[in-house]
mmCIF file of the N, C-alpha and C atoms, coordinates in Angstrom:
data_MODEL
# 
_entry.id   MODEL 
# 
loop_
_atom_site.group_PDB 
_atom_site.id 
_atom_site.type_symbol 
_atom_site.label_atom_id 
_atom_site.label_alt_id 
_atom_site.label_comp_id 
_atom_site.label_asym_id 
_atom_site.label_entity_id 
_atom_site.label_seq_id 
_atom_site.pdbx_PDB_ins_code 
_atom_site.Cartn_x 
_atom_site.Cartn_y 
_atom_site.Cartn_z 
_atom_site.occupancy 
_atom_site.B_iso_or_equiv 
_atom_site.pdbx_formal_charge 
_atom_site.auth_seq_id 
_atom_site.auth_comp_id 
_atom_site.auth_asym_id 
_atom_site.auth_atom_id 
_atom_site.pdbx_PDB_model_num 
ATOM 1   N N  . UNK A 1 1  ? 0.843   -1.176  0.000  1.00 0.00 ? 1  UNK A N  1 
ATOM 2   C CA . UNK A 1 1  ? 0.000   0.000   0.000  1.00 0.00 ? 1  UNK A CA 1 
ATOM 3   C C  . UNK A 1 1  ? 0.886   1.236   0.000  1.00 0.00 ? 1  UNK A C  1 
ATOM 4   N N  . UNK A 1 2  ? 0.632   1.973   -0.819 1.00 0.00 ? 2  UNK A N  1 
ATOM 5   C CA . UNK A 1 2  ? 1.586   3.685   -0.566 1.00 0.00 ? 2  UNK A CA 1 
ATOM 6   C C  . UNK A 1 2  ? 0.823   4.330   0.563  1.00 0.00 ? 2  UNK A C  1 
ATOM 7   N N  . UNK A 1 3  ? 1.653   5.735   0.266  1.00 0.00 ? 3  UNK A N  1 
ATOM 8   C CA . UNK A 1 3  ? 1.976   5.924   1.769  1.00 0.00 ? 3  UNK A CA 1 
ATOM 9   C C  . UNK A 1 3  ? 0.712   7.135   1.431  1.00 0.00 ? 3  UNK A C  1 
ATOM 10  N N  . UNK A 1 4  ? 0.066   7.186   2.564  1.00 0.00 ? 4  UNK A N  1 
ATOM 11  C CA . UNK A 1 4  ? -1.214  7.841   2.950  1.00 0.00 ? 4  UNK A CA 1 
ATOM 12  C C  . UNK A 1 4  ? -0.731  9.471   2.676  1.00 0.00 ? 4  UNK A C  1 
ATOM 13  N N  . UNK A 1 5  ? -1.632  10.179  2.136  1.00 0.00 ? 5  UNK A N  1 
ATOM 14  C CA . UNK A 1 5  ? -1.740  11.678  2.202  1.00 0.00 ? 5  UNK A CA 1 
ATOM 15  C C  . UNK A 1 5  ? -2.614  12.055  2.696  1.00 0.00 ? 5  UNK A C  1 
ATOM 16  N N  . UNK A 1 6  ? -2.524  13.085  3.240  1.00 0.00 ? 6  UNK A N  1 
ATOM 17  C CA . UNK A 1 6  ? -3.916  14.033  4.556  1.00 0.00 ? 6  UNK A CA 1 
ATOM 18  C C  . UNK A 1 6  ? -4.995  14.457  3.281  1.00 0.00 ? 6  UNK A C  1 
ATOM 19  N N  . UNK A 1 7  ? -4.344  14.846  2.239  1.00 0.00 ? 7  UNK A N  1 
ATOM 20  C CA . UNK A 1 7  ? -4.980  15.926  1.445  1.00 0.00 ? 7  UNK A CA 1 
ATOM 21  C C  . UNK A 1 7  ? -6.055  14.768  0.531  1.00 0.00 ? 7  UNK A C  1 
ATOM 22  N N  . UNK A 1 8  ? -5.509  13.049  0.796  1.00 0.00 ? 8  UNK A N  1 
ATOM 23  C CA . UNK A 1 8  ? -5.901  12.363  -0.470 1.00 0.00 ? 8  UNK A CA 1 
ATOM 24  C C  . UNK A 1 8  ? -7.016  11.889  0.994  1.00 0.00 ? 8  UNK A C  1 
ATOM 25  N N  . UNK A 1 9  ? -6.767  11.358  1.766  1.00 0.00 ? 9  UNK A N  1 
ATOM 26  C CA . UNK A 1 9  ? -7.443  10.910  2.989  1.00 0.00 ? 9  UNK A CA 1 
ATOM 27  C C  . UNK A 1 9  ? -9.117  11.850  3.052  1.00 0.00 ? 9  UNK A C  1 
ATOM 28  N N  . UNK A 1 10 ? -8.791  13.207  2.871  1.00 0.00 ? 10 UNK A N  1 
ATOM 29  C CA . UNK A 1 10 ? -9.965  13.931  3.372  1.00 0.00 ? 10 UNK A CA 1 
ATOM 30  C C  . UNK A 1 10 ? -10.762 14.034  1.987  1.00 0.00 ? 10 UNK A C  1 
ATOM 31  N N  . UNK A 1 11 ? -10.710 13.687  0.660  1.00 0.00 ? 11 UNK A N  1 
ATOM 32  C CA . UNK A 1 11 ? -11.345 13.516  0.261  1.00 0.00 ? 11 UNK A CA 1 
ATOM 33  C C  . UNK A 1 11 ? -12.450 12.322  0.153  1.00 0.00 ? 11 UNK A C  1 
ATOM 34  N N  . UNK A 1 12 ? -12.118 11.711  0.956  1.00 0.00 ? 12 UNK A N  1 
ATOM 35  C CA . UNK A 1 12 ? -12.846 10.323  0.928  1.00 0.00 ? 12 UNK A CA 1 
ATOM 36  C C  . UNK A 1 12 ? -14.130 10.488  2.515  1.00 0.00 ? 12 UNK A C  1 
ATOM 37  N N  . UNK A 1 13 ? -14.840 9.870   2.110  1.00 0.00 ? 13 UNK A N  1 
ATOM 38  C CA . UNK A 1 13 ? -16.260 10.110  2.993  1.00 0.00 ? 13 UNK A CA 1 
ATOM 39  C C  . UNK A 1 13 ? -16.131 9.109   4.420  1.00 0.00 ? 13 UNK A C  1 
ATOM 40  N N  . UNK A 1 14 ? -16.627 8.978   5.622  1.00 0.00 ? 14 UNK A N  1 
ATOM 41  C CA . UNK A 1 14 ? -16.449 9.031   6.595  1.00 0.00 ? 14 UNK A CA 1 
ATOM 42  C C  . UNK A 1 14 ? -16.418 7.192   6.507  1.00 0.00 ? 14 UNK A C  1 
ATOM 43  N N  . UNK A 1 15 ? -16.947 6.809   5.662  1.00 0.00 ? 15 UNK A N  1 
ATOM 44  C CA . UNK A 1 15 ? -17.328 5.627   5.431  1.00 0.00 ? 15 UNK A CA 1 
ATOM 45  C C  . UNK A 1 15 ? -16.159 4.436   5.028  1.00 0.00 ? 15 UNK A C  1 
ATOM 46  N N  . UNK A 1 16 ? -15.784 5.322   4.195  1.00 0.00 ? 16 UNK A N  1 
ATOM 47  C CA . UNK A 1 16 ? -14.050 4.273   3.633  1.00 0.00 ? 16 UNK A CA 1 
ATOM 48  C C  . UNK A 1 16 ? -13.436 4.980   4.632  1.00 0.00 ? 16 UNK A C  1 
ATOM 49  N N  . UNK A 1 17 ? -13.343 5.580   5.309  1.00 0.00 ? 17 UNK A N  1 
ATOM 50  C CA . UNK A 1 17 ? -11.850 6.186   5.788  1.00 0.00 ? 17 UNK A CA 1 
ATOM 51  C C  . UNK A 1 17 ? -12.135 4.688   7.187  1.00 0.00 ? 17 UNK A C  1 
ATOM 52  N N  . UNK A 1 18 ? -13.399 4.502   7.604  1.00 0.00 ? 18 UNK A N  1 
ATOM 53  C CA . UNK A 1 18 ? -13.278 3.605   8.758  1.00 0.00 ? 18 UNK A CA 1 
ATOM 54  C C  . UNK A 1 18 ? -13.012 2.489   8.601  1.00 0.00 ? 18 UNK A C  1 
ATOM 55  N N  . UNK A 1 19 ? -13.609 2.200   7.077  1.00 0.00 ? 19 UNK A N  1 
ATOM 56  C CA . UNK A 1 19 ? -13.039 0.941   6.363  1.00 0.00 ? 19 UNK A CA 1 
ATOM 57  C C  . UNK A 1 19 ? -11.344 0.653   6.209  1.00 0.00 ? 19 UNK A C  1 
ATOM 58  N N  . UNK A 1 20 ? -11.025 1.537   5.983  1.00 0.00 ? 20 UNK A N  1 
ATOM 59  C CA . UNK A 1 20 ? -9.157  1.938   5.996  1.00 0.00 ? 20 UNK A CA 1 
ATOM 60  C C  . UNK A 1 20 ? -8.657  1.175   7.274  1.00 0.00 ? 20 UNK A C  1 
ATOM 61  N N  . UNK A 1 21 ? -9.886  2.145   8.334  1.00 0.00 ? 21 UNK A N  1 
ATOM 62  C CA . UNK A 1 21 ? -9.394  1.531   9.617  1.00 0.00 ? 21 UNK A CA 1 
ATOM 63  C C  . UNK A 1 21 ? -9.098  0.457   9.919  1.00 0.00 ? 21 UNK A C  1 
ATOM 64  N N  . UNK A 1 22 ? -10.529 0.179   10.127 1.00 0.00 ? 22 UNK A N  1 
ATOM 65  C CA . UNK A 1 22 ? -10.347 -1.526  10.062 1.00 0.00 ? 22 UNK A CA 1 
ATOM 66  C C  . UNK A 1 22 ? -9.529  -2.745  9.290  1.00 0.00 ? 22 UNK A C  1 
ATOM 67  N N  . UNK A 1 23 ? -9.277  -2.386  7.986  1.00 0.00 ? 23 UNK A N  1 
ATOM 68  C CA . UNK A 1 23 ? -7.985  -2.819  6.705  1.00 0.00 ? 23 UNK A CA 1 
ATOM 69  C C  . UNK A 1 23 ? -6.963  -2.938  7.611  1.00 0.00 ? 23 UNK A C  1 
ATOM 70  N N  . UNK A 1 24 ? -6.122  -1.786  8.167  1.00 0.00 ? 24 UNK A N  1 
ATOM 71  C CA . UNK A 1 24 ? -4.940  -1.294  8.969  1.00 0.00 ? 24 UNK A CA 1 
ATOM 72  C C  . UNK A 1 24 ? -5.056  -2.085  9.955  1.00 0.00 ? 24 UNK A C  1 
ATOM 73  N N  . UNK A 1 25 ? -5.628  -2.357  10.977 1.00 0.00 ? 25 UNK A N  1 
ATOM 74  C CA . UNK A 1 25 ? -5.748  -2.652  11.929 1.00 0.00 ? 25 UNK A CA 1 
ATOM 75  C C  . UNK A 1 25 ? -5.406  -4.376  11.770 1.00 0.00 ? 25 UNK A C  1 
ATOM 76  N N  . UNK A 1 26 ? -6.321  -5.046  10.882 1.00 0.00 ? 26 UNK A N  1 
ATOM 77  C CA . UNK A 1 26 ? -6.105  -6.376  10.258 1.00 0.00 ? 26 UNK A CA 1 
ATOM 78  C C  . UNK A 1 26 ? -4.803  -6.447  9.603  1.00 0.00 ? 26 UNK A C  1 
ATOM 79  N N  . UNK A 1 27 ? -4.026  -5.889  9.505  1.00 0.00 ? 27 UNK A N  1 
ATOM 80  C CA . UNK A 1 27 ? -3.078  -5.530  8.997  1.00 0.00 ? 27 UNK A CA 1 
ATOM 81  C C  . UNK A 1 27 ? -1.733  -5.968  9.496  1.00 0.00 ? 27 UNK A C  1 
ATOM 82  N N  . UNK A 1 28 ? -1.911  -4.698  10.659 1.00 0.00 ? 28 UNK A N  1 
ATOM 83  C CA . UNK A 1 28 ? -1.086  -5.083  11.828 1.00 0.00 ? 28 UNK A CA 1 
ATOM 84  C C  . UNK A 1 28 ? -1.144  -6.384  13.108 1.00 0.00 ? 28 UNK A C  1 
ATOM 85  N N  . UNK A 1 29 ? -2.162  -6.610  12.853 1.00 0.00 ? 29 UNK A N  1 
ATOM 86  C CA . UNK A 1 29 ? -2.801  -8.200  13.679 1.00 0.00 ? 29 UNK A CA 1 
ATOM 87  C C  . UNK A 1 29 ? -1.458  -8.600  12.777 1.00 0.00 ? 29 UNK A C  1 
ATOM 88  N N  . UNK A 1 30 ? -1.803  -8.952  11.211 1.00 0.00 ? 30 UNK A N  1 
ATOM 89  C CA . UNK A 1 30 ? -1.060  -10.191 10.617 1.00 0.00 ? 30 UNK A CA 1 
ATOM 90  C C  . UNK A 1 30 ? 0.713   -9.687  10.660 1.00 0.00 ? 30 UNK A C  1 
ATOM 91  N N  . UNK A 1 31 ? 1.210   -7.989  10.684 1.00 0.00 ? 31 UNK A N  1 
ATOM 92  C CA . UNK A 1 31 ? 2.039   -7.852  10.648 1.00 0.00 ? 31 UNK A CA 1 
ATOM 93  C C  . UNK A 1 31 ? 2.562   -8.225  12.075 1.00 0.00 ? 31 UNK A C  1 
ATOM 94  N N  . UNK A 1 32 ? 1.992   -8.498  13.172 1.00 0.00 ? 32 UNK A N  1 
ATOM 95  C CA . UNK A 1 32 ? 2.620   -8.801  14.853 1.00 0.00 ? 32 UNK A CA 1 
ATOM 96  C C  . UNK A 1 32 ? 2.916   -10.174 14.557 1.00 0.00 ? 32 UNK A C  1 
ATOM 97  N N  . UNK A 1 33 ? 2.148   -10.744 13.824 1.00 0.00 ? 33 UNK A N  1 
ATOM 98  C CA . UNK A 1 33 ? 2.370   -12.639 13.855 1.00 0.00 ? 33 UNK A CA 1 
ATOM 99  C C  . UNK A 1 33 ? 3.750   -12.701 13.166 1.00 0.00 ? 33 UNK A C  1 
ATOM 100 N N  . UNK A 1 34 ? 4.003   -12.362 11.957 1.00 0.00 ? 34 UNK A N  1 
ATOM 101 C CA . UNK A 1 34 ? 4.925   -12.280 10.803 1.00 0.00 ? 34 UNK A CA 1 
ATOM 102 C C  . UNK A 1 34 ? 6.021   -12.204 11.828 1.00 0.00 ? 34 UNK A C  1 
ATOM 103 N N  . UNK A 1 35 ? 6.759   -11.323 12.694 1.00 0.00 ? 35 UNK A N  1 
ATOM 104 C CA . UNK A 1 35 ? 7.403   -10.705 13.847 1.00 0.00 ? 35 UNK A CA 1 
ATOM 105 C C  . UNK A 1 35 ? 7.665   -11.534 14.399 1.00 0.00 ? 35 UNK A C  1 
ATOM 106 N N  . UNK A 1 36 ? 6.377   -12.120 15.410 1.00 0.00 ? 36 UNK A N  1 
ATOM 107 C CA . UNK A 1 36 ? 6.634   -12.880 16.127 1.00 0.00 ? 36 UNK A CA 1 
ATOM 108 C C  . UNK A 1 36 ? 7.437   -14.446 15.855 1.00 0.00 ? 36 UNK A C  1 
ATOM 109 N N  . UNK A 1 37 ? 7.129   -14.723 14.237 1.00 0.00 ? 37 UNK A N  1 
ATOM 110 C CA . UNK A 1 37 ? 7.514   -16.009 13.779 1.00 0.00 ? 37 UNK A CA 1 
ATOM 111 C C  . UNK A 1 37 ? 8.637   -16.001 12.923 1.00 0.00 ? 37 UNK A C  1 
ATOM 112 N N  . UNK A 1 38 ? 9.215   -14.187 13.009 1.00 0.00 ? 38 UNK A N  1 
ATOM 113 C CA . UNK A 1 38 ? 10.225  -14.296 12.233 1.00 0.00 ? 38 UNK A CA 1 
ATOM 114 C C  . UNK A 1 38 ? 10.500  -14.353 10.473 1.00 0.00 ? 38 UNK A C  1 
ATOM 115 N N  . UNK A 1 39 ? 9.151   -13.751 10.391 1.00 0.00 ? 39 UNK A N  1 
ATOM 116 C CA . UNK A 1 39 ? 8.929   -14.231 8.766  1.00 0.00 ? 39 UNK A CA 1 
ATOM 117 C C  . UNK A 1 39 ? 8.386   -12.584 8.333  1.00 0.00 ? 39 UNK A C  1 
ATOM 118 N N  . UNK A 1 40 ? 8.662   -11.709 9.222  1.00 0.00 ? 40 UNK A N  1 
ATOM 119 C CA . UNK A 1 40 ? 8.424   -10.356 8.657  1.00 0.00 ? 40 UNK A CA 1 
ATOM 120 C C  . UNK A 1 40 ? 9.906   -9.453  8.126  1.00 0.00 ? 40 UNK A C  1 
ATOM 121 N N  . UNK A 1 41 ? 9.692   -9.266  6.842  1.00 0.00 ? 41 UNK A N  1 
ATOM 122 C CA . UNK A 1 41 ? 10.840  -9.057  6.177  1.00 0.00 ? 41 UNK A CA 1 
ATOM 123 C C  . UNK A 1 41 ? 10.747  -7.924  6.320  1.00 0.00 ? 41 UNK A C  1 
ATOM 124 N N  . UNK A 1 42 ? 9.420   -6.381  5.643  1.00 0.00 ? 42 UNK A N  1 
ATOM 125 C CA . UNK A 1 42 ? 9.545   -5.054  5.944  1.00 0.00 ? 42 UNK A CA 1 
ATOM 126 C C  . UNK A 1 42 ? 9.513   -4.448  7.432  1.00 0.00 ? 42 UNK A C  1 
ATOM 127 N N  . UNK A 1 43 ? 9.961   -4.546  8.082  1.00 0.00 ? 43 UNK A N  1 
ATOM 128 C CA . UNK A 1 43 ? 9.506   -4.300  9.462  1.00 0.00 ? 43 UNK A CA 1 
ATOM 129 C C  . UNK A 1 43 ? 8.980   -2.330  9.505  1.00 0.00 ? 43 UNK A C  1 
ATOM 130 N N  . UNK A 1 44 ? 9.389   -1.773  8.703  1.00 0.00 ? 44 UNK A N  1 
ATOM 131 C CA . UNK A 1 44 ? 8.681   -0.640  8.860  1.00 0.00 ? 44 UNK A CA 1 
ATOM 132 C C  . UNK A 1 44 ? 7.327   -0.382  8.736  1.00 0.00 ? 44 UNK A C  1 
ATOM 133 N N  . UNK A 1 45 ? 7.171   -1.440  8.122  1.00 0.00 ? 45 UNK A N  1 
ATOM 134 C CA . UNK A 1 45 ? 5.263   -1.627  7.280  1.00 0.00 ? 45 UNK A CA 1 
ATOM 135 C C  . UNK A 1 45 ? 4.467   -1.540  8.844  1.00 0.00 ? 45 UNK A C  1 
ATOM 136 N N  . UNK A 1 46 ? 5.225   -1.447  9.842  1.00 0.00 ? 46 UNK A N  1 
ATOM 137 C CA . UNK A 1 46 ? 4.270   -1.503  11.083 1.00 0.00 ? 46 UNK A CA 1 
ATOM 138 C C  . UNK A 1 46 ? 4.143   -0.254  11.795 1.00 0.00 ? 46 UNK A C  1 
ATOM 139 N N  . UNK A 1 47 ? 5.353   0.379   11.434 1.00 0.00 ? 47 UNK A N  1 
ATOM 140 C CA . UNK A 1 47 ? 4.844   1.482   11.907 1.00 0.00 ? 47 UNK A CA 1 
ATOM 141 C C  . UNK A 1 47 ? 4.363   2.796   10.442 1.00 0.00 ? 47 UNK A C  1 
ATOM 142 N N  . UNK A 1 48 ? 4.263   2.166   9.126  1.00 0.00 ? 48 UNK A N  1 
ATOM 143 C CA . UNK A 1 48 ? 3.651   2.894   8.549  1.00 0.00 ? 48 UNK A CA 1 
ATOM 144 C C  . UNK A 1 48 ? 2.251   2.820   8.583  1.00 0.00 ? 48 UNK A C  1 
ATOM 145 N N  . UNK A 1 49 ? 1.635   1.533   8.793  1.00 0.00 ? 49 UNK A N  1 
ATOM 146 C CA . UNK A 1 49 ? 0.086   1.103   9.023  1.00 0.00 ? 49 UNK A CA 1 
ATOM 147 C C  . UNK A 1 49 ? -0.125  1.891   10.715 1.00 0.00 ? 49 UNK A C  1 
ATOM 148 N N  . UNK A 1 50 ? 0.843   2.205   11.695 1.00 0.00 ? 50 UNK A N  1 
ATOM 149 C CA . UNK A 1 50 ? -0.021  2.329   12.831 1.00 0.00 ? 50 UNK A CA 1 
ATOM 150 C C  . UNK A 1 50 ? -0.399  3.623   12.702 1.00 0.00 ? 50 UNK A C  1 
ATOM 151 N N  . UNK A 1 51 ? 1.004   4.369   11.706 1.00 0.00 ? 51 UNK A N  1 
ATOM 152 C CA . UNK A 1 51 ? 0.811   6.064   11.387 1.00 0.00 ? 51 UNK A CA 1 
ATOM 153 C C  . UNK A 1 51 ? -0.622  6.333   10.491 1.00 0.00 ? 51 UNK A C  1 
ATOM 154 N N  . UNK A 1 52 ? -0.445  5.235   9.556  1.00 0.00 ? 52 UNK A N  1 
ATOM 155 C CA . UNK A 1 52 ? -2.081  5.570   9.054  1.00 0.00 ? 52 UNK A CA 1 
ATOM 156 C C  . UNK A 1 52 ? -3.343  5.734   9.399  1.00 0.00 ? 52 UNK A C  1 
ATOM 157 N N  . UNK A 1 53 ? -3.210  4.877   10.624 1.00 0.00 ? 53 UNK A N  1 
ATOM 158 C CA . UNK A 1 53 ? -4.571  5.084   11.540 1.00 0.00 ? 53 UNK A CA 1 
ATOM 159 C C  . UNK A 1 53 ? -4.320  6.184   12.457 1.00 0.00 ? 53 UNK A C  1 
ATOM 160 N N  . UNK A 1 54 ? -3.476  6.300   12.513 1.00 0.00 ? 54 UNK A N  1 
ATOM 161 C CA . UNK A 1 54 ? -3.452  7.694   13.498 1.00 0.00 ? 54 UNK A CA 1 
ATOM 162 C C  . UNK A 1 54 ? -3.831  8.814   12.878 1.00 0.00 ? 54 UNK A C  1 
ATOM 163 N N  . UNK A 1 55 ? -3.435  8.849   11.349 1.00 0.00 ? 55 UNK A N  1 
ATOM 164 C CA . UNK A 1 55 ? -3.809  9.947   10.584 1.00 0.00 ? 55 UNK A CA 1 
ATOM 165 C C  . UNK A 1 55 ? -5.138  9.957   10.010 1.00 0.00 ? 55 UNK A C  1 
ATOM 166 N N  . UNK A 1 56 ? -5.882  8.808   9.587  1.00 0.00 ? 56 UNK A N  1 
ATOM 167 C CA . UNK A 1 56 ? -7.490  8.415   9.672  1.00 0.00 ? 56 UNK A CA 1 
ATOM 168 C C  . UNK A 1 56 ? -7.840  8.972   10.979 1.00 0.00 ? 56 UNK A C  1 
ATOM 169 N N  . UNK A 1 57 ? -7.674  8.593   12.268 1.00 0.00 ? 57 UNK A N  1 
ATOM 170 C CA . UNK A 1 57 ? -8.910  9.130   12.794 1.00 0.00 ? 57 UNK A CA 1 
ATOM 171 C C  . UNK A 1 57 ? -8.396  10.743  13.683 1.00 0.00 ? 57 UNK A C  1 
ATOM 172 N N  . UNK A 1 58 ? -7.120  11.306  13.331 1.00 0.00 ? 58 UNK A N  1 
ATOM 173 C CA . UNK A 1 58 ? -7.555  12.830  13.456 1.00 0.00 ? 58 UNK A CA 1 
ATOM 174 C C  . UNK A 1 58 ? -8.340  13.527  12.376 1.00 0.00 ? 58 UNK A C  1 
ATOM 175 N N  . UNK A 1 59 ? -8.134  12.571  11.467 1.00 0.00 ? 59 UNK A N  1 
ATOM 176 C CA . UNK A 1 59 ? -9.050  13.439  10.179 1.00 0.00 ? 59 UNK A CA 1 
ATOM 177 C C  . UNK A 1 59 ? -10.599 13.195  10.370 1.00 0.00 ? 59 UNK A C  1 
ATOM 178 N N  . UNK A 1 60 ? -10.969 12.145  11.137 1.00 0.00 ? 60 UNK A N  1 
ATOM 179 C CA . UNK A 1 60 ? -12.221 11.856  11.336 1.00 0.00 ? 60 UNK A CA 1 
ATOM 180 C C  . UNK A 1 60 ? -12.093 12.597  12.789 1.00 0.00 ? 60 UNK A C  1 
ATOM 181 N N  . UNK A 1 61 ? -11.513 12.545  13.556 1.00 0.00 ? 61 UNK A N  1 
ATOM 182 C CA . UNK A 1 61 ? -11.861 13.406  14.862 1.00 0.00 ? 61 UNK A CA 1 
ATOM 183 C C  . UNK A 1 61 ? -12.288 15.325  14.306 1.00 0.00 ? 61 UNK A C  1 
ATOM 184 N N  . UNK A 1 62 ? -11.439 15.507  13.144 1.00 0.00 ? 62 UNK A N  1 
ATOM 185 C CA . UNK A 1 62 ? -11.135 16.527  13.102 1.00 0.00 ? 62 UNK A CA 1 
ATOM 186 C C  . UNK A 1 62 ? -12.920 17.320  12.420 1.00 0.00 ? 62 UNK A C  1 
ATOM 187 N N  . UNK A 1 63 ? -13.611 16.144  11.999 1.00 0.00 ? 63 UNK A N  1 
ATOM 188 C CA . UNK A 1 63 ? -15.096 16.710  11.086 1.00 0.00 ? 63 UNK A CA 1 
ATOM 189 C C  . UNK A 1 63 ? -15.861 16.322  12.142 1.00 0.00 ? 63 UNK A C  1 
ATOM 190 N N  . UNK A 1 64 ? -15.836 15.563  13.154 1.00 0.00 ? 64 UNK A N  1 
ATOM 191 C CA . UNK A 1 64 ? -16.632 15.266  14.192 1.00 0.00 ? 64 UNK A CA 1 
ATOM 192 C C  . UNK A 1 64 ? -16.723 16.899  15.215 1.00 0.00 ? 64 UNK A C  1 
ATOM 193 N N  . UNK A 1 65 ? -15.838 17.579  15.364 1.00 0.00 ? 65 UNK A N  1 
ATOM 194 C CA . UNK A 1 65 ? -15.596 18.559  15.612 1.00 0.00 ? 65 UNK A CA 1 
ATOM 195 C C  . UNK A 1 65 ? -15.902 19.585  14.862 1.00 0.00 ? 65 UNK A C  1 
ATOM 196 N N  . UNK A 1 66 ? -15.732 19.676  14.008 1.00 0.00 ? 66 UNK A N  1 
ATOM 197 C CA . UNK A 1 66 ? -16.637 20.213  12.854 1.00 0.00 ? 66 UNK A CA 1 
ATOM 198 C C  . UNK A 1 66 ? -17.846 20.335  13.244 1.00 0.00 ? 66 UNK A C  1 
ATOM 199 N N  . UNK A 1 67 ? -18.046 19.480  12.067 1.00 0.00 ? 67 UNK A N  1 
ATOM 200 C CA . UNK A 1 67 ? -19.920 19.068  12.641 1.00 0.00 ? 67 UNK A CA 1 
ATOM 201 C C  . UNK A 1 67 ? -20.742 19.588  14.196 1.00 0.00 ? 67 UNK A C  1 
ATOM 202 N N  . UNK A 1 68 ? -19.309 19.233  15.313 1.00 0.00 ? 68 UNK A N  1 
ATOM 203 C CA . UNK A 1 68 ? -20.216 19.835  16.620 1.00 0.00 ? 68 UNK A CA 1 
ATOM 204 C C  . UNK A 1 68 ? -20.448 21.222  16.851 1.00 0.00 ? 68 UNK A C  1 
ATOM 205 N N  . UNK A 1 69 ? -19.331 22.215  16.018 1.00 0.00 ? 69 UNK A N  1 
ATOM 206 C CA . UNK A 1 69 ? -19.772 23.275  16.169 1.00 0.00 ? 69 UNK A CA 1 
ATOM 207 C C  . UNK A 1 69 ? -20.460 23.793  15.176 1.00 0.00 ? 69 UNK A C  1 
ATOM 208 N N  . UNK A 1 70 ? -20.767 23.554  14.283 1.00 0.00 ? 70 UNK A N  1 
ATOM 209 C CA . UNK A 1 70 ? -21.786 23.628  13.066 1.00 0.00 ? 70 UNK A CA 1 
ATOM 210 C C  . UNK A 1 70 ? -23.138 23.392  14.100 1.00 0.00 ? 70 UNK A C  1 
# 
């Protein structure tokens, strides 16, 4: 997967971005096993998937906030 943009992220509706989430998250489940068994060759891929969710949900924190003062 390439590497996430804020600008490409916020065009997408509240709906895939949680879907992302969840992707990422399954992600890193299979990237901890790989690790654990010694069979994970990119080891950065873990902390680029954890940065992605971090950057999904300030962008979703960030319209939730939105929205509340709207």
């Amino acid at each position: 997967m390439k590497a996430m943009k804020a600008g490409d992220l916020r065009s997408q509706t509240p709906d895939q971005l949680t879907e992302q989430v969840e992707t990422l998250g399954k992600e890193i489940f299979n990237l901890r096993f790989q690790r654990a068994s010694g069979q994970l060759e990119n080891t950065a891929r873990v902390r680029q998937a954890r940065r992605g969710i971090a950057r999904i949900k300030t962008i979703l924190g960030e319209r939730q906030r939105a929205a509340a003062k709207a």
